[in-house]
LODRENVO-619930 format. One record per atom (N, C-alpha, C): residue in three letters; x, z, y. Coordinates in steps of 0.05 Angstrom, whole numbers, padded with zeros to 5 digits, always signed. Each point is the difference from the previous one (the first is absolute). Layout:
! residues N
ALAXZY ...
END
This chain:
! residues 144
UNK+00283+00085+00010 UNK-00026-00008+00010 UNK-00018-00005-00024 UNK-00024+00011-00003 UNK-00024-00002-00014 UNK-00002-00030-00005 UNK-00009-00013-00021 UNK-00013-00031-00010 UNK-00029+00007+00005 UNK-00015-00018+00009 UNK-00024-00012+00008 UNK-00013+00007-00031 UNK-00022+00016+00004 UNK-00022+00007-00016 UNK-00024-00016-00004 UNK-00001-00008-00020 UNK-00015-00027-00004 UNK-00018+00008+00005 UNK-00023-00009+00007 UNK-00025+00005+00005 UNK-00026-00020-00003 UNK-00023-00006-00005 UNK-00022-00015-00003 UNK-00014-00001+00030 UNK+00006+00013+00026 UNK-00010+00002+00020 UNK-00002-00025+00018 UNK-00019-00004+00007 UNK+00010-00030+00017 UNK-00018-00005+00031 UNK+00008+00035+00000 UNK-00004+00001+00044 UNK-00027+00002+00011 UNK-00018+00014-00022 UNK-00016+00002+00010 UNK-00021+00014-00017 UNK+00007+00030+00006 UNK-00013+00025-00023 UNK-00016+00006+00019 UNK-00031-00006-00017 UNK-00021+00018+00014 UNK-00002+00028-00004 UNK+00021+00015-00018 UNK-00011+00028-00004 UNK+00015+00010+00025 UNK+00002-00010+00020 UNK+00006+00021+00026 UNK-00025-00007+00013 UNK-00020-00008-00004 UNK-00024-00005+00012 UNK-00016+00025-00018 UNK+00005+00004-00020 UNK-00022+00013-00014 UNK-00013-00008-00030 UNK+00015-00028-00009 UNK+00004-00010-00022 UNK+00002+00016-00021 UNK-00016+00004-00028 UNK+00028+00018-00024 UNK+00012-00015-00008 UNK-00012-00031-00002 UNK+00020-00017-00015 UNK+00004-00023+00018 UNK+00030-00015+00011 UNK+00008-00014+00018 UNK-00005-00026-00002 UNK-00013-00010+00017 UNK-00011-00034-00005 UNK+00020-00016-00001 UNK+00025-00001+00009 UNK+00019-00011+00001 UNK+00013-00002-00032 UNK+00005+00020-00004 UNK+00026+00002-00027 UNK-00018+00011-00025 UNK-00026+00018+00008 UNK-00016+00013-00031 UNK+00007+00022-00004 UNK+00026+00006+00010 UNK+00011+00033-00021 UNK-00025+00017+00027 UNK+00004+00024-00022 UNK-00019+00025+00009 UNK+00014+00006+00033 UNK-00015+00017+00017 UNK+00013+00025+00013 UNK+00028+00015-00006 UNK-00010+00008-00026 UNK+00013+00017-00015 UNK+00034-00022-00008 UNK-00007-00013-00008 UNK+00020-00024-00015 UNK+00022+00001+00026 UNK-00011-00017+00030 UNK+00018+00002+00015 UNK+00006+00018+00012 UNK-00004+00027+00002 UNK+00014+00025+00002 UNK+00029-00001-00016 UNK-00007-00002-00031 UNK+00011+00012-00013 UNK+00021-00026-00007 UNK+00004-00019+00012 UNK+00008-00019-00010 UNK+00029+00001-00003 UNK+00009+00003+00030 UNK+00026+00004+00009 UNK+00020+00013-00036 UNK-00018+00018-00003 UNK+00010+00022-00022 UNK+00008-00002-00032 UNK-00017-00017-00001 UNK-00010-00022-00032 UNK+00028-00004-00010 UNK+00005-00002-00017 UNK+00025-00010-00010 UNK-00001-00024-00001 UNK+00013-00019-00011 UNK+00009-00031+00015 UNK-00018-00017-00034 UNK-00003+00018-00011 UNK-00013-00004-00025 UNK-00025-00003-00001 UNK-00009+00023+00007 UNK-00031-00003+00013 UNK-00008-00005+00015 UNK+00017-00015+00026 UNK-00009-00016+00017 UNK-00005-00026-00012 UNK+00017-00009-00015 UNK+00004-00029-00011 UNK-00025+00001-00018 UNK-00011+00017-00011 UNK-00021+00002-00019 UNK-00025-00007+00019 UNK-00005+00014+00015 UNK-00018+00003+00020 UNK-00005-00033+00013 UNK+00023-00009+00012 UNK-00010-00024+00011 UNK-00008-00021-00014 UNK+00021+00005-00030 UNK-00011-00019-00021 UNK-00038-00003-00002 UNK-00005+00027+00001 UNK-00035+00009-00002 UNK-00018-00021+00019 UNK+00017+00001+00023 UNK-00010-00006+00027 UNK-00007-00028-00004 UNK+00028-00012-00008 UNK+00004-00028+00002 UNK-00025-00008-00025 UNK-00004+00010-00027 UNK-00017-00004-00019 UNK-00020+00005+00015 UNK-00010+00017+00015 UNK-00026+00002+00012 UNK-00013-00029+00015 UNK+00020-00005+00019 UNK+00000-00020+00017 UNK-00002-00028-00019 UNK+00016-00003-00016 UNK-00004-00025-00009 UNK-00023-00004-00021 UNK-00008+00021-00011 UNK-00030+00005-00011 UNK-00026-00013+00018 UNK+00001+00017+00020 UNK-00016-00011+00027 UNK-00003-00027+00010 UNK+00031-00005+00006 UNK-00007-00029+00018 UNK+00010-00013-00029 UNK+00001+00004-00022 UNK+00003-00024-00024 UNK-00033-00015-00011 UNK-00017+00025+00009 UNK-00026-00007+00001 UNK-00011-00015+00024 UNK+00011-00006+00020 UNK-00013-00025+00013 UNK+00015-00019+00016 UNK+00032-00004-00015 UNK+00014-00011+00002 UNK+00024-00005-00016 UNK+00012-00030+00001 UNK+00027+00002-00023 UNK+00022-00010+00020 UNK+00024+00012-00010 UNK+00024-00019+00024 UNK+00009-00015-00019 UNK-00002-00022+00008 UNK+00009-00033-00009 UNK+00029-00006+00009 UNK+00000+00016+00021 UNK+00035-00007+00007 UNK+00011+00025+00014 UNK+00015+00015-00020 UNK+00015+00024+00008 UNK+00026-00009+00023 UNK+00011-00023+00003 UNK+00017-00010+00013 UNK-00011+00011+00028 UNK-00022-00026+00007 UNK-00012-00010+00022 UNK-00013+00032+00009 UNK-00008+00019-00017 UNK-00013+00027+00013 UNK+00023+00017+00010 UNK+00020+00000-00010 UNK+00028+00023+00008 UNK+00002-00028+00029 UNK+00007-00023-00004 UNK+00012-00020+00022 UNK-00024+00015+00031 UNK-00025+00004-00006 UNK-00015+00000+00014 UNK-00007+00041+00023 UNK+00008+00011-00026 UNK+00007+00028-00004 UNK+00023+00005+00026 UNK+00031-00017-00010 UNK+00015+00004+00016 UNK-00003-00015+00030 UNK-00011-00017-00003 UNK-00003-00024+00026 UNK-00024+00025+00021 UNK-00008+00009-00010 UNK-00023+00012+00013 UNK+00008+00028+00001 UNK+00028+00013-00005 UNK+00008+00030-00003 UNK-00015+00018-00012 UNK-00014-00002-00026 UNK-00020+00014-00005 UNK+00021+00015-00024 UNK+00002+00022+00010 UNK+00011+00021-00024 UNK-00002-00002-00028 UNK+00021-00001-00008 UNK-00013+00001-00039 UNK+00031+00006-00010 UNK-00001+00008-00027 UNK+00018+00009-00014 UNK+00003-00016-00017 UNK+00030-00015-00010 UNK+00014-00022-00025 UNK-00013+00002-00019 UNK-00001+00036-00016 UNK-00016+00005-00018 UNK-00029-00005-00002 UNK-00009-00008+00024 UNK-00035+00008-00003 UNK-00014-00032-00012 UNK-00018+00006-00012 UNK-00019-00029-00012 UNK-00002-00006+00013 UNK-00012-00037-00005 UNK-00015-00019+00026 UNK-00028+00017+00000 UNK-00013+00008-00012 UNK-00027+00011-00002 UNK-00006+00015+00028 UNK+00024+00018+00004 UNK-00001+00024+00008 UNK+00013-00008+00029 UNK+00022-00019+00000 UNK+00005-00009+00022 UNK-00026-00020+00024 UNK-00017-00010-00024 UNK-00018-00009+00018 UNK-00026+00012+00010 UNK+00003+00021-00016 UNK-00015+00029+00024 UNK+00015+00004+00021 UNK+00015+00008+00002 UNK+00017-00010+00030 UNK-00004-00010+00018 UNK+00006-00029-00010 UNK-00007-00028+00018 UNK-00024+00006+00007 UNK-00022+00005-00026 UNK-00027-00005+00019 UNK-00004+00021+00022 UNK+00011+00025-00010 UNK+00003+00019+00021 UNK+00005+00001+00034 UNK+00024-00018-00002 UNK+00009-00007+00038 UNK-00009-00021+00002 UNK-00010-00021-00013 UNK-00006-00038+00002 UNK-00027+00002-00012 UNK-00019+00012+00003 UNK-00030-00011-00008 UNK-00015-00001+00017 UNK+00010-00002+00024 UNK-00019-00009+00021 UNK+00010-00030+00011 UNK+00034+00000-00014 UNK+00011-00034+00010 UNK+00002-00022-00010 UNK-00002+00019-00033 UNK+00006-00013-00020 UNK-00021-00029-00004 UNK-00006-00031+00001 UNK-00014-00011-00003 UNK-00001-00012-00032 UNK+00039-00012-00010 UNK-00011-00014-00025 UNK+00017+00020-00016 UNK-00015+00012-00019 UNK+00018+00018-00012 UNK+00018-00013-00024 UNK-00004-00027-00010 UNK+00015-00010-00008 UNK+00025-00006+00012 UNK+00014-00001+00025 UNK+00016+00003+00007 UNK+00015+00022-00007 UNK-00010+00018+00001 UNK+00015+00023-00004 UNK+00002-00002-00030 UNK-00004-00016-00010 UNK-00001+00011-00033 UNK-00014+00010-00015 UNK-00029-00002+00012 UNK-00017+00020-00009 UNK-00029-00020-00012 UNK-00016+00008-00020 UNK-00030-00011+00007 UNK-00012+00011-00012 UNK-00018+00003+00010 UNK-00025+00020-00007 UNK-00019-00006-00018 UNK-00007+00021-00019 UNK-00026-00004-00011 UNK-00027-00008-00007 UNK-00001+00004+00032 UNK-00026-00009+00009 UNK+00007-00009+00028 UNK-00021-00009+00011 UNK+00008-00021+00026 UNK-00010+00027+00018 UNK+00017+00013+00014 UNK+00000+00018+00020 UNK+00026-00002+00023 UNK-00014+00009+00021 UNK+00021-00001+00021 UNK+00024+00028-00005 UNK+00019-00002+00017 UNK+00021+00013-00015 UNK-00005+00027+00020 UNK-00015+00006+00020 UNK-00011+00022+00005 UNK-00022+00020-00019 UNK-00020-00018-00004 UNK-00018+00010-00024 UNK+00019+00004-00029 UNK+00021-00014-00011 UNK+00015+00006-00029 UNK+00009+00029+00014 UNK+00014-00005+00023 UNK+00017+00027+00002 UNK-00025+00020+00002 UNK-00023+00004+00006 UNK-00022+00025+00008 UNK-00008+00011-00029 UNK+00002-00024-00009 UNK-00014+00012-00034 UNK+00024+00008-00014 UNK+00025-00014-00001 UNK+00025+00014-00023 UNK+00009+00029+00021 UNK+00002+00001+00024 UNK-00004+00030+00009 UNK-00020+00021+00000 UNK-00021-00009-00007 UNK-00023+00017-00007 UNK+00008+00005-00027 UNK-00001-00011-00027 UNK+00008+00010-00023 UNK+00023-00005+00006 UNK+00019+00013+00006 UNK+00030+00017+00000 UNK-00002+00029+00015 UNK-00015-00007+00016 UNK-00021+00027+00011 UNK-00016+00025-00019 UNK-00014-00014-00014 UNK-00020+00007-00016 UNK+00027+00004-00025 UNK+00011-00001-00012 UNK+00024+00005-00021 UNK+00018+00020+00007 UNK+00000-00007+00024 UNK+00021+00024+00009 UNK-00008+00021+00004 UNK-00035+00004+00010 UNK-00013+00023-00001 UNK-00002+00013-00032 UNK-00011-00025-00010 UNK-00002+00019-00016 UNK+00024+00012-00019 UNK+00030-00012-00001 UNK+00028+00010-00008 UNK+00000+00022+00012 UNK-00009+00009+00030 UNK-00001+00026+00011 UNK-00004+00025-00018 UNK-00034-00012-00002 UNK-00011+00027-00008 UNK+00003+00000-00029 UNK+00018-00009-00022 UNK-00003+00000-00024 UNK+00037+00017-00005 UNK+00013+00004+00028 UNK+00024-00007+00007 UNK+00004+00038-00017 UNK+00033+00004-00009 UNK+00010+00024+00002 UNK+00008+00000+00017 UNK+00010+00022-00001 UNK+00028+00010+00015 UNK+00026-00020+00001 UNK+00012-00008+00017 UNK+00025-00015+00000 UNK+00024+00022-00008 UNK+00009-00016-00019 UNK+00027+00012-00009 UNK+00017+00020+00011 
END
């Protein structure tokens, strides 16, 4: 039996809508086609990218104060994430399925930069992860 192919996906790729690049995870069209295929090398490279993308983003209008309390909150709330992955990047996540519930984000481990609700942090660190990933697109080669 085949082992589970790691992946950055987390259930919800807009490029079957018409997306080039997937609001959910960032990789191209092209990326999750070809993903399956990647060697286990350049997958690991790739999400490393992802996860630096992500924590670039929400490191700018947020810091996690408690990596404990955000995985405690992560798992309490079933929100997908990988052992390997940063708090940065894990709390793109969170804000991802919980920013409409989310009220004190210090609970979760989190506080923000500026005094914003955790719907508005999540609209703006997904707009520039949006806007990054476009433009990784079009600057993009050929995949390996």
């Amino acid at each position: 039996m085949a082992g589970r192919i790691a992946s950055p996906c987390v259930g919800l790729c807009s490029t079957t809508v018409g997306d080039r690049v997937c609001r959910g995870c960032q990789r191209t069209d092209e990326e999750i086609r070809e993903w399956p295929a990647l060697a286990g090398e350049a997958r690991a490279r790739r999400m490393a990218e992802l996860d630096a993308l992500r924590g670039a983003a929400a490191g700018r209008h947020l810091r996690v104060v408690d990596a404990a309390a955000l995985e405690a909150q992560l798992v309490r709330h079933r929100i997908r994430f990988r052992a390997d992955q940063p708090p940065l990047s894990r709390a793109v996540e969170l804000l991802r399925v919980g920013r409409d519930r989310i009220r004190e984000l210090s609970r979760y481990g989190l506080e923000p930069r500026e005094p914003l609700e955790p719907a508005a942090l999540h609209a703006r660190i997904a707009a520039e992860l949006m806007a990054a990933a476009e433009r990784r697109r079009a600057a993009a080669a050929p995949l390996p």
